[in-house]
MDAnalysis code that builds the backbone (N, CA, C; Angstrom):
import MDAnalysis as mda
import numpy as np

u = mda.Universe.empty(255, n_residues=85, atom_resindex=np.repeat(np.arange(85), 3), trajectory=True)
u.add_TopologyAttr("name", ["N", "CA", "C"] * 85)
u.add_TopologyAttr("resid", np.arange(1, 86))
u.add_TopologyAttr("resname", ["UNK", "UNK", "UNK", "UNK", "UNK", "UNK", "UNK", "UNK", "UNK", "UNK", "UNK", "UNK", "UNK", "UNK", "UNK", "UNK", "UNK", "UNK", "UNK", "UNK", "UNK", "UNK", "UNK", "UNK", "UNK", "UNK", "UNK", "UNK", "UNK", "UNK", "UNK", "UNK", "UNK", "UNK", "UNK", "UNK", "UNK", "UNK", "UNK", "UNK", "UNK", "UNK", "UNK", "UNK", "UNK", "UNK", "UNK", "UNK", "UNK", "UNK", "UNK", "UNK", "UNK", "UNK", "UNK", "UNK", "UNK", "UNK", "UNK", "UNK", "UNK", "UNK", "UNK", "UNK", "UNK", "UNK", "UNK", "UNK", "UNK", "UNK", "UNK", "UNK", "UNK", "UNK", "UNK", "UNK", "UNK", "UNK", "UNK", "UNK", "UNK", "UNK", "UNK", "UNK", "UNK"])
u.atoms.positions = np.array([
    [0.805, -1.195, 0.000],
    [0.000, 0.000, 0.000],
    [0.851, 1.263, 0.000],
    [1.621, 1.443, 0.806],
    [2.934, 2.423, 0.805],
    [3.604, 2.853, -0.526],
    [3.871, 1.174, -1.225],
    [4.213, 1.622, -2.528],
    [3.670, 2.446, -3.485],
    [2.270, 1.840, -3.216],
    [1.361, 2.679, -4.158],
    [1.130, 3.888, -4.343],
    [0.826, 3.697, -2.684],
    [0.384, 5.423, -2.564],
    [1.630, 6.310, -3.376],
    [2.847, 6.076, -3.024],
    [3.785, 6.715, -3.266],
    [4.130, 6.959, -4.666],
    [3.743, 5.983, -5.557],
    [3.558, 5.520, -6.980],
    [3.142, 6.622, -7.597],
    [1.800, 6.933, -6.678],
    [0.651, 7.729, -7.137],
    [1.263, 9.105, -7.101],
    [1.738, 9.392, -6.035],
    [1.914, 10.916, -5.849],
    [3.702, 11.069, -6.464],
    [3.713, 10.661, -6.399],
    [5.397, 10.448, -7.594],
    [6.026, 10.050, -8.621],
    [5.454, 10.421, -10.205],
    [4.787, 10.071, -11.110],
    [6.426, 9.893, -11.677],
    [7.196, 10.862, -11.659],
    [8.859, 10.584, -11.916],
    [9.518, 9.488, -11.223],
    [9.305, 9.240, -10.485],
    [9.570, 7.450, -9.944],
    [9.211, 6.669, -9.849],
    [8.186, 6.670, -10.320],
    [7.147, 5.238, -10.674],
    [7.731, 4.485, -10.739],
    [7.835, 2.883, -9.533],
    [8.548, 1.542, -10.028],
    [9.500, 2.062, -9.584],
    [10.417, 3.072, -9.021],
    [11.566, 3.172, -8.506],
    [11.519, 1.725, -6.828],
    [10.584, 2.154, -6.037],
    [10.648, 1.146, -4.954],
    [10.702, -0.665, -5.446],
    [9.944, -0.704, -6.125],
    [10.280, -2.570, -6.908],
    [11.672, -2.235, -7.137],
    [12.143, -1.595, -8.002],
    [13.764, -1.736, -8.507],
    [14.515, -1.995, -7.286],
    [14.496, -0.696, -6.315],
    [15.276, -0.597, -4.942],
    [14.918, -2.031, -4.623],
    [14.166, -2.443, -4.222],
    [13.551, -3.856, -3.523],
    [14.203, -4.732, -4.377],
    [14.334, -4.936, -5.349],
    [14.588, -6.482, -5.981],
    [16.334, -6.106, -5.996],
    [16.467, -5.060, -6.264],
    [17.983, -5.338, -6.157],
    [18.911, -5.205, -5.187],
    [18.385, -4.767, -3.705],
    [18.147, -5.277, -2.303],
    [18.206, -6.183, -1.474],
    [17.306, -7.051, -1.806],
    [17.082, -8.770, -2.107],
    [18.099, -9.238, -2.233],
    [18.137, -9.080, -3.492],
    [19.239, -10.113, -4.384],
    [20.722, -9.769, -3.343],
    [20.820, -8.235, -3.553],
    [22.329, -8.006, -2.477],
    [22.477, -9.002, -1.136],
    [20.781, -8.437, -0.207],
    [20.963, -9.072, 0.554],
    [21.412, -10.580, 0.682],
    [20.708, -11.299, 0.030],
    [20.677, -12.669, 0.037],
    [22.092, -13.293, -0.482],
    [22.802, -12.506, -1.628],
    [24.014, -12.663, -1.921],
    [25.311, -12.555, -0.581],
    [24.754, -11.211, 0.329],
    [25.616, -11.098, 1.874],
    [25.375, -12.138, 2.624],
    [24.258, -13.039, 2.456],
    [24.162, -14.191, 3.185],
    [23.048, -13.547, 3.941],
    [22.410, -12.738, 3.918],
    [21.437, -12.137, 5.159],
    [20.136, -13.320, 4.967],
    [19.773, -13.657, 6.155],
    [18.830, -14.488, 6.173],
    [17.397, -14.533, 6.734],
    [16.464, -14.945, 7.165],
    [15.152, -14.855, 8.434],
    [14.737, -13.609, 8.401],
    [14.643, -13.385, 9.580],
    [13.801, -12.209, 9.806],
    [14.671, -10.922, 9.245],
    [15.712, -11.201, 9.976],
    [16.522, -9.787, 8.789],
    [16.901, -9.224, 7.449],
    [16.093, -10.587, 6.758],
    [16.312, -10.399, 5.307],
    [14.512, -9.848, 4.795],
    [13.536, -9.985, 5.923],
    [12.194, -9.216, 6.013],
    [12.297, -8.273, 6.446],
    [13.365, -7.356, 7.172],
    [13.517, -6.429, 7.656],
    [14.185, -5.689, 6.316],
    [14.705, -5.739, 5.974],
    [15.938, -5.646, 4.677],
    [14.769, -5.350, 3.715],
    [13.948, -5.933, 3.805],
    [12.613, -5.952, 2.479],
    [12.426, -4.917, 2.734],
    [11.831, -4.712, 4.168],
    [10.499, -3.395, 4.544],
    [11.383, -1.972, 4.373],
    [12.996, -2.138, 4.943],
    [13.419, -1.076, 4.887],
    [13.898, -0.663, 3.059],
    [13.576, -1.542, 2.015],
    [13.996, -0.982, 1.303],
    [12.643, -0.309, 0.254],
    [11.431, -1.460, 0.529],
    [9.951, -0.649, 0.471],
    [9.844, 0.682, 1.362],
    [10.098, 0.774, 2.185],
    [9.354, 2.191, 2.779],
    [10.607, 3.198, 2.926],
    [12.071, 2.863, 2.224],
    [12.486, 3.918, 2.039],
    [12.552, 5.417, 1.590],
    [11.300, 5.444, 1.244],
    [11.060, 6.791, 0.375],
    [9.689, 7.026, 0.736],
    [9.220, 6.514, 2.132],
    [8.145, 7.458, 2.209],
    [8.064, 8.302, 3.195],
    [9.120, 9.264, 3.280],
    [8.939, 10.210, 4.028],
    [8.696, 11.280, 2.754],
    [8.854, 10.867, 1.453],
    [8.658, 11.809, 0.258],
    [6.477, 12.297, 0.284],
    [5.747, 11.593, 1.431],
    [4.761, 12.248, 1.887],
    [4.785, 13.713, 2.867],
    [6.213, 13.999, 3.161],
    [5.985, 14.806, 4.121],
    [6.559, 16.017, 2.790],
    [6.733, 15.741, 1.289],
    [7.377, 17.086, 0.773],
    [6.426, 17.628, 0.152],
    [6.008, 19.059, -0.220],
    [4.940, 19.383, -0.736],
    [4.652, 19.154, -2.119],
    [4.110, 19.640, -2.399],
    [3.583, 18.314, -3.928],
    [4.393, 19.603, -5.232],
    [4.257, 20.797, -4.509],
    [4.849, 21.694, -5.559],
    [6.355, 21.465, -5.826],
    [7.027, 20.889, -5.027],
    [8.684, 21.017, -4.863],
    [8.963, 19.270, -5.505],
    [7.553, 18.362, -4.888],
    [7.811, 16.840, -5.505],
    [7.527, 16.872, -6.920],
    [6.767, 17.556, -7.028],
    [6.407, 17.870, -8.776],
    [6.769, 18.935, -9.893],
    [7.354, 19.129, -9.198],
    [8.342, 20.515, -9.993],
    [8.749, 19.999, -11.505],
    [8.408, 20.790, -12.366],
    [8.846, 20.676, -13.574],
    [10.222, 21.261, -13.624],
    [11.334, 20.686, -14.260],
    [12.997, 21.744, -13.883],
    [13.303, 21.060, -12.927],
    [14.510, 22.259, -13.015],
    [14.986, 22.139, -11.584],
    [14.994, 22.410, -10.397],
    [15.322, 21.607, -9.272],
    [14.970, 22.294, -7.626],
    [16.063, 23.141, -7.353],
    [15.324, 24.452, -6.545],
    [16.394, 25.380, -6.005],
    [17.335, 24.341, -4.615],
    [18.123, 25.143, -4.660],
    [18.940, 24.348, -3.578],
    [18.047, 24.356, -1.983],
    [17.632, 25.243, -1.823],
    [16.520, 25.279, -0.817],
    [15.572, 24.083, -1.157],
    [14.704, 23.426, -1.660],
    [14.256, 22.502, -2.270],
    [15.097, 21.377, -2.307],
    [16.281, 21.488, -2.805],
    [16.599, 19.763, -2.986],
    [17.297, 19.818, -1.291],
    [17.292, 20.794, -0.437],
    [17.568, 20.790, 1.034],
    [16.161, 19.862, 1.736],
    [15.666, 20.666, 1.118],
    [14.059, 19.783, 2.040],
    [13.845, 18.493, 1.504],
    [14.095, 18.323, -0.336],
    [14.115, 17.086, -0.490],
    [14.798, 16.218, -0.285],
    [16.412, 16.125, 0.655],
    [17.010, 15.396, 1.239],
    [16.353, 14.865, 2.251],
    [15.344, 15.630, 3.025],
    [15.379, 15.447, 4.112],
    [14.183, 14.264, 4.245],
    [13.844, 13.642, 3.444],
    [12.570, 12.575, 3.185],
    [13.028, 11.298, 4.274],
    [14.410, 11.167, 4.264],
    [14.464, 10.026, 5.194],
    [14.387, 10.449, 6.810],
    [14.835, 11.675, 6.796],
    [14.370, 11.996, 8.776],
    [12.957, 12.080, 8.826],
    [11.984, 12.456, 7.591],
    [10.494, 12.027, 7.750],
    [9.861, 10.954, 7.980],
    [10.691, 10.022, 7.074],
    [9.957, 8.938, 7.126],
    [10.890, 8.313, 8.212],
    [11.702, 8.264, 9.175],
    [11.879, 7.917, 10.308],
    [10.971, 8.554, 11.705],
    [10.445, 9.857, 11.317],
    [9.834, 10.381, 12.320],
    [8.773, 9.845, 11.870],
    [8.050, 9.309, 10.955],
    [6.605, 8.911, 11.230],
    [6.261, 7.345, 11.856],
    [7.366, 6.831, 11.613],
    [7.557, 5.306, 12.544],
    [8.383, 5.289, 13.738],
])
């Protein structure tokens, strides 16, 4: 559901989270990661990018380029999506 949503409101990365995820996986499983930490390994590489709900839709959808002020806030998607879990 996460994916989706995110799908939806992020039309320039569409399918970016499957990519991250499968080639994730594969790393992981290649490091030997196994059990529960290789489900952990999943979730963190699905919900890596949804703190990109906390950026406003004008700066996520920007046609061009982002001012540096902008790609400042758009760094900041992963302290979001750590503060919402």
């Amino acid at each position: 559901g996460w994916m989706r949503a995110l799908d939806l409101r992020d039309h320039k990365t569409a399918g970016h989270m499957e990519r991250v995820t499968r080639v994730t996986m594969a790393l992981g499983e290649r490091l030997g990661v196994t059990g529960p930490a290789l489900k952990y390994l999943r979730w963190g590489a699905i919900l890596h990018d949804v703190g990109k709900l906390s950026i406003p839709n004008d700066i996520l959808n920007k046609p061009g380029s982002l001012t540096h002020d902008e790609w400042r806030l758009m760094r900041q998607h992963p302290n979001f999506a750590y503060e919402m879990f």
